[in-house]
C-alpha positions in Angstrom: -131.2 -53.9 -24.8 -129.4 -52.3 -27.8 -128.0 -53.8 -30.5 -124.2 -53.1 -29.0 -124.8 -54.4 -25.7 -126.4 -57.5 -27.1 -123.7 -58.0 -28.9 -121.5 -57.6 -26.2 -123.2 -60.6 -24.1 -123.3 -62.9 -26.9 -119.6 -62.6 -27.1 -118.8 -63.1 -23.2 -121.5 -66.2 -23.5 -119.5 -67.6 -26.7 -116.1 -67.1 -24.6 -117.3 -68.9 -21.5 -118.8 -71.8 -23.8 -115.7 -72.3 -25.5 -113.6 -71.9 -22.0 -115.6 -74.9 -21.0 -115.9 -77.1 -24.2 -111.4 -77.0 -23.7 -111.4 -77.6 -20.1 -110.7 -73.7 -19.1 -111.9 -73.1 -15.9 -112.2 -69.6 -14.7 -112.8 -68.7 -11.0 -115.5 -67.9 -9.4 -116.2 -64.1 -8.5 -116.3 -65.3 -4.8 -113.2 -67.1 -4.9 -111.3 -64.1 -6.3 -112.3 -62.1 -3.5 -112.3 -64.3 -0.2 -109.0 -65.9 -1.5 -106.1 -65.4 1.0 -102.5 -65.5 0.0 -100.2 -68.5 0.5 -98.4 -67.0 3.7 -94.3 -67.2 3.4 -92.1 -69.2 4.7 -90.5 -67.8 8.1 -86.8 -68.5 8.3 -85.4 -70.5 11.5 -83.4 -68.4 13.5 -79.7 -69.1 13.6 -77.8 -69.9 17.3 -77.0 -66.9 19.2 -73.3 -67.1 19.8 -72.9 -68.1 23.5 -71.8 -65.3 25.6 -68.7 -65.0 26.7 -67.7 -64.4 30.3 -65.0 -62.3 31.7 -62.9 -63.9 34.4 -63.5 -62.9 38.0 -60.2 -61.3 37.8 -61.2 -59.4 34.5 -64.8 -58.1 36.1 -62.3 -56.8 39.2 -60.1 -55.2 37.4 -62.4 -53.3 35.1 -65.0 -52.7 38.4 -61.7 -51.3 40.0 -60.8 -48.9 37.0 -64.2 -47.4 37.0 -64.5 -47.1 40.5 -61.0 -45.0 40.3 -62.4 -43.0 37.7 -65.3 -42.2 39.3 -64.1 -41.7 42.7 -61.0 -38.9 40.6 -64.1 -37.1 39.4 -65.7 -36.7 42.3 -62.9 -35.4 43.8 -61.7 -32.8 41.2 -64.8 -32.1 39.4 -65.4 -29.2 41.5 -62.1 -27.8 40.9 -62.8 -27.5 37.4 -64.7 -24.0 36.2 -65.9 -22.5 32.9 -64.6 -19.3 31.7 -66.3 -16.9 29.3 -65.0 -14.2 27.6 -65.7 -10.8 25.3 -63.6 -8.9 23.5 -64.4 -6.5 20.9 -63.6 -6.1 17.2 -64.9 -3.1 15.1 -67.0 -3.6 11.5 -66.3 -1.3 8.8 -68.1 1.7 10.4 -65.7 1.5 13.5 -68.8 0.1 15.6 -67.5 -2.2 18.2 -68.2 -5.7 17.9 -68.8 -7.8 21.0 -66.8 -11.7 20.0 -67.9 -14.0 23.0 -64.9 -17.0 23.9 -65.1 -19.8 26.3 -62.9 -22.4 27.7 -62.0 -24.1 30.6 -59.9 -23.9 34.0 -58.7 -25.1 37.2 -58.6 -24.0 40.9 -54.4 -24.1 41.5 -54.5 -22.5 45.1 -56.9 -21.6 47.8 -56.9 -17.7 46.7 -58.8 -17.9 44.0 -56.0 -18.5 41.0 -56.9 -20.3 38.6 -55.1 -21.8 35.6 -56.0 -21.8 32.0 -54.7 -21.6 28.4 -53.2 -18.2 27.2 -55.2 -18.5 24.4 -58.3 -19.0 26.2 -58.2 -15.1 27.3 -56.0 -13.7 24.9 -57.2 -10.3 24.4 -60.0 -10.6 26.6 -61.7 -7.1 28.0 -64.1 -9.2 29.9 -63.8 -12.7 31.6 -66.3 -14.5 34.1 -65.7 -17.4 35.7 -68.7 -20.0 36.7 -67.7 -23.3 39.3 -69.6 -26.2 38.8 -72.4 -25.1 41.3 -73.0 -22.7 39.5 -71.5 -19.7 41.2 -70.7 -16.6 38.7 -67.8 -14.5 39.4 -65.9 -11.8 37.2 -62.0 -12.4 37.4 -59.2 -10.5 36.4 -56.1 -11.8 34.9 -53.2 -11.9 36.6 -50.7 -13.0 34.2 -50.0 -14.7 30.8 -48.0 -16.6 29.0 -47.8 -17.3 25.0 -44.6 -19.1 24.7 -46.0 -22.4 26.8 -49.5 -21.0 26.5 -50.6 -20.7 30.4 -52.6 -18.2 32.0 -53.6 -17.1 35.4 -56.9 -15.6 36.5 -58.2 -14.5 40.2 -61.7 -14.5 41.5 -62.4 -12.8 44.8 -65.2 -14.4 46.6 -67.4 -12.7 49.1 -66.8 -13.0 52.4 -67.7 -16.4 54.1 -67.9 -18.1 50.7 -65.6 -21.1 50.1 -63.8 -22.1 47.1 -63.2 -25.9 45.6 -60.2 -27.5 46.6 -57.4 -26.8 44.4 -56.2 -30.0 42.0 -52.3 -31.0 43.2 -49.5 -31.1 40.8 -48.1 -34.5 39.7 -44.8 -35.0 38.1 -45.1 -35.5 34.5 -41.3 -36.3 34.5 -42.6 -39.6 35.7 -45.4 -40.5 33.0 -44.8 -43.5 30.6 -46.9 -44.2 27.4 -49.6 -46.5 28.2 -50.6 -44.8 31.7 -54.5 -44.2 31.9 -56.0 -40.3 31.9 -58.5 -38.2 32.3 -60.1 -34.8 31.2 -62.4 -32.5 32.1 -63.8 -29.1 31.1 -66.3 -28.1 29.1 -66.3 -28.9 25.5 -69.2 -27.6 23.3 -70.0 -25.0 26.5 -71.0 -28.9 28.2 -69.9 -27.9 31.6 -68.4 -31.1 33.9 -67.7 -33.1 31.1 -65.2 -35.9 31.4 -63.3 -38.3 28.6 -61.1 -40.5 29.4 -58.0 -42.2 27.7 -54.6 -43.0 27.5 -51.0 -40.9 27.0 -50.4 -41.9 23.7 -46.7 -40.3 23.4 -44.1 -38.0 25.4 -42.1 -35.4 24.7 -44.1 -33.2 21.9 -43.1 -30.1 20.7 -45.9 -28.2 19.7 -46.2 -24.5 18.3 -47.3 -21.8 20.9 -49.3 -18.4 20.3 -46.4 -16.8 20.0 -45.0 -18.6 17.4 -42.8 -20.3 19.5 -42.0 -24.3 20.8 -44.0 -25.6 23.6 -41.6 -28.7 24.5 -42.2 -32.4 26.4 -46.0 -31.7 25.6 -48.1 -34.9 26.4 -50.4 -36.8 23.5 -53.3 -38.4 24.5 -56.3 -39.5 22.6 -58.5 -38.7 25.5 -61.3 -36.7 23.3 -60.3 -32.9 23.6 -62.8 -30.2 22.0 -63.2 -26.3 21.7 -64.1 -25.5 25.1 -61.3 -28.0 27.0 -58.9 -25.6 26.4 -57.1 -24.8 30.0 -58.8 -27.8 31.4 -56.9 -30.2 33.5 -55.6 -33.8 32.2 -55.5 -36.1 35.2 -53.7 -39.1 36.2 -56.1 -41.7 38.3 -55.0 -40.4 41.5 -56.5 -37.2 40.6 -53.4 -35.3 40.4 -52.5 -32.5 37.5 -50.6 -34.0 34.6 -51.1 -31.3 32.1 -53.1 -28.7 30.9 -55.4 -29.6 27.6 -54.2 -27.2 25.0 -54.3 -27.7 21.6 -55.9 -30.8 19.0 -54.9 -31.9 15.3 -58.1 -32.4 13.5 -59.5 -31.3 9.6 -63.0 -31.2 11.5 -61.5 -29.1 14.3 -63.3 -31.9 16.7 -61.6 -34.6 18.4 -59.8 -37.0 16.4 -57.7 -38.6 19.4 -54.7 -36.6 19.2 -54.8 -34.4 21.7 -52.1 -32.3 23.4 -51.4 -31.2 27.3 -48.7 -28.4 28.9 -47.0 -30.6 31.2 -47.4 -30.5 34.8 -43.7 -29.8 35.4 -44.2 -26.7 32.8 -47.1 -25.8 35.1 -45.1 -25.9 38.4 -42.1 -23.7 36.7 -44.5 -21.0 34.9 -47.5 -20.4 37.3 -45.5 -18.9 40.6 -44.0 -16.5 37.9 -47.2 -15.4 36.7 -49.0 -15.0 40.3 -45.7 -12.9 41.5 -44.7 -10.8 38.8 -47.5 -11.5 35.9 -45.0 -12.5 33.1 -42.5 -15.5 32.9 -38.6 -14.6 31.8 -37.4 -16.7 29.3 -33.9 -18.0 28.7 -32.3 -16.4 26.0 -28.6 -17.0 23.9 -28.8 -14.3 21.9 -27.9 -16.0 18.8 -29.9 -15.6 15.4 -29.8 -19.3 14.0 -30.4 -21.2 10.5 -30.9 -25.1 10.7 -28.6 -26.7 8.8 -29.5 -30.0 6.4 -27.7 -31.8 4.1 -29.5 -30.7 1.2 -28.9 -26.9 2.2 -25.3 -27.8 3.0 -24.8 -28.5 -0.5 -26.3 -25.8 -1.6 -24.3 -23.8 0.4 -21.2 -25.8 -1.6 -22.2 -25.1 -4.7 -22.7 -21.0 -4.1 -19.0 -21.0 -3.0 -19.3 -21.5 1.0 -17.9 -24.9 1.9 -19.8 -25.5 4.9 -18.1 -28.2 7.7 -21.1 -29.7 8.5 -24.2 -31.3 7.2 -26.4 -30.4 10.9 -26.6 -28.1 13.4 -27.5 -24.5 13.7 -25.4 -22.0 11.7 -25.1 -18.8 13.7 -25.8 -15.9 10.8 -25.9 -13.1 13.9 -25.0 -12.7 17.4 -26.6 -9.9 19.7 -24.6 -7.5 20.6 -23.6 -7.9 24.4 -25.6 -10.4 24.6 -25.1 -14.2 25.9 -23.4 -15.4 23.0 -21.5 -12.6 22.6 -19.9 -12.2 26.0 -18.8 -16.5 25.3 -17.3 -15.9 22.2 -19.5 -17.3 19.8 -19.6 -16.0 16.5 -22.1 -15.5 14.1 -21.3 -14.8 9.8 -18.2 -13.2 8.8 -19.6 -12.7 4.9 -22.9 -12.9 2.7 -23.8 -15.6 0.5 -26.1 -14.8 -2.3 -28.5 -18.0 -3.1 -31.2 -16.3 -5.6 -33.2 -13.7 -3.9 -31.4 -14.3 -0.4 -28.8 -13.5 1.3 -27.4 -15.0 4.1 -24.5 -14.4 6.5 -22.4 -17.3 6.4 -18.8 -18.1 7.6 -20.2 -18.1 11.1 -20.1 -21.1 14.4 -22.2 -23.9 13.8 -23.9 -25.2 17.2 -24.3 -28.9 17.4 -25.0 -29.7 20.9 -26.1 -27.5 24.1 -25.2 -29.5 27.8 -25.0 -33.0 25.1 -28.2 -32.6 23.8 -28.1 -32.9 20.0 -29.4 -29.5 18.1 -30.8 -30.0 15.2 -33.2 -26.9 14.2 -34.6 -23.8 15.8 -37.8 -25.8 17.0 -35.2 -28.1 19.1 -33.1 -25.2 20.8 -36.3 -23.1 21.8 -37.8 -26.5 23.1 -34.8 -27.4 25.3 -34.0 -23.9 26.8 -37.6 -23.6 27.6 -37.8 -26.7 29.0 -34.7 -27.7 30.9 -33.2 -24.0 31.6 -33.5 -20.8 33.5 -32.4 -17.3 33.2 -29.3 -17.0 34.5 -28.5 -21.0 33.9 -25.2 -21.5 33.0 -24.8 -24.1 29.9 -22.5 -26.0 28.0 -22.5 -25.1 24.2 -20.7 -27.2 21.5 -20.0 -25.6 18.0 -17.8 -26.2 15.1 -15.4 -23.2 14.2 -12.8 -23.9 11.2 -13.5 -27.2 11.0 -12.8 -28.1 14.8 -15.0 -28.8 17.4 -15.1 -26.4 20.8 -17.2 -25.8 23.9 -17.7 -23.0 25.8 -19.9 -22.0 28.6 -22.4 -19.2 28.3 -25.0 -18.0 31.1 -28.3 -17.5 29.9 -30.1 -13.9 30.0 -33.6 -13.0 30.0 -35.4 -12.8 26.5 -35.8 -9.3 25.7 -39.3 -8.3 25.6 
């Protein structure tokens, strides 16, 4: 042994001496290793909270709501089709582009029409149609639609073949808030898909393609995504409420507020579209600005006193057109505000058959809604100061 390591033991000898001469005790090399740990502690479980029961009448009830919803989807399911589209854009060498669409539809008679969103085949060179068995088909568009956003398609099935029942119409004059629904199309290219909620309001107005008003448009937070476009929304006896159209959502998913083209819109549109491939719209003629208190004043202060704080000041009439031929008048002179000018002077409509106009959204709504070319209608404006009404017939909206 060398003089280091000898050293070495003598100083783990003197250690262990003096450990023992003060009572240190130091554990053995077996104990260190075969020693187990003190196991912890295991908690006591807490009470499970007793489980509550539903009420015979509650289990019913609920049993009774899904049997109807199953029972509508086994019934309309079938009715309800995927449609896929191409059109074609052009990059910057003037190549054409294929751009690839889909959305959803719905079976509205036994020849093969179907029903969809305008926007589902808006500028479509290409559109197939595929049923829930599977069946392909090409189809051809019969007619459109922007202002309410409907389409019609046709498929032409061989001979022998037979084609789903078509889904009925309901009358969505009838719905109230509260009333249970149901969707189904294909969101997400998932074909037969259904969601189910509630109307969560009436009476809408939402924006079409066009740029126009879409009015008495149902809400419903039934979950709505890209692909249930032109789908239906059913009420629980499997009748047609509405077709799904548009959503508001920052994530362009659902976020439960969904819109639907009522049923009523449906019934007055489609026939148009299968007989004649467009729908005439009612038109006064009239190029209006909506009047508000804050623009009133302004109009005070520029040197135009105006009568009225709301309604629809008529800058323009058309020229042998509907309001025209009643009398109504548009702006006699030009106000400058700023950059602008505007024709002033002119009548200020404030009710059309009693309903209350308060901006252009309002008047497009109600004419598209509750009138017809060649309606006759009751219009109430303020002229001077004084309150008139005239009757003026509706034409057709020039194309």
């Amino acid at each position: 042994m060398t003089d280091h390591n000898s050293n070495w033991f003598r100083g783990i000898v003197i250690v262990l001496a003096l450990g023992t001469a003060l009572g240190c005790g130091f554990p053995s090399i077996e104990s260190m290793v075969l020693a187990t740990p003190t196991p912890a502690t295991v908690p006591t479980p807490t009470t499970a909270p007793p489980v509550i029961s539903a009420t015979p009448e509650a289990e019913e009830a609920a049993n009774a709501l899904e049997a109807q919803v199953v029972a509508v989807y086994d019934l309309t399911h079938q009715a309800v089709v995927n449609i896929s589209t191409i059109s074609y854009a052009y990059d910057f060498f003037f190549r054409p582009v294929p751009q690839e669409g889909t959305g959803s539809g719905f079976f509205y008679d036994s020849e093969g029409h179907i029903v969809t969103n305008y926007h589902v085949v808006e500028g479509a060179e290409e559109v197939t149609v595929t049923l829930a068995d599977g069946r392909t088909y090409p189809a051809t568009v019969v007619g459109v639609d922007p202002t309410n956003d409907l389409a019609v398609i046709q498929i032409e099935p061989e001979a022998g073949e037979t084609l789903p029942e078509p889904i009925p119409l309901a009358d969505s004059d009838n719905l109230q808030v509260g009333e249970f629904v149901i969707a189904i199309g294909n969101p997400f290219g998932q074909t037969g898909t259904l969601t189910i909620g509630v109307i969560s309001a009436l009476g809408r107005i939402i924006e079409s393609p066009d740029g126009r008003f879409i009015g008495e448009a149902i809400q419903t937070d039934a979950a709505i995504n890209p692909g249930n476009s032109g789908g239906p929304l059913l009420d629980l006896q499997g009748r047609l409420i509405g077709v799904n159209s548009q959503i508001i959502s920052p994530s362009k998913a659902s976020a439960g507020i969904g819109f639907a083209v009522p049923s009523n819109t449906v019934r007055r549109v489609v026939p148009q579209l299968i007989a004649h491939g467009r729908y005439p719209h009612p038109w006064m003629g009239i190029d209006p600005l909506a009047l508000t208190p804050e623009l009133a004043e302004a109009f005070r202060k520029a040197g135009w006193d105006a009568p009225v704080d709301h309604g629809l000041l008529v800058m323009q009439v058309a020229d042998g057109g509907p309001a025209d031929r009643a009398g109504i008048r548009g702006g006699d002179r030009i106000l400058r505000m700023g950059s602008y000018r505007i024709p002033v002077g002119g009548d200020i409509i404030t009710a059309i058959d009693g309903e209350a106009m308060t901006n252009y959204k309002v008047l497009v709504a109600y004419l598209e809604t509750y009138t017809e070319v060649g309606q006759t209608v009751k219009v109430t404006f303020i002229r001077n100061g004084k309150e008139q009404t005239v009757s003026l017939t509706l034409a057709e909206r020039p194309q």
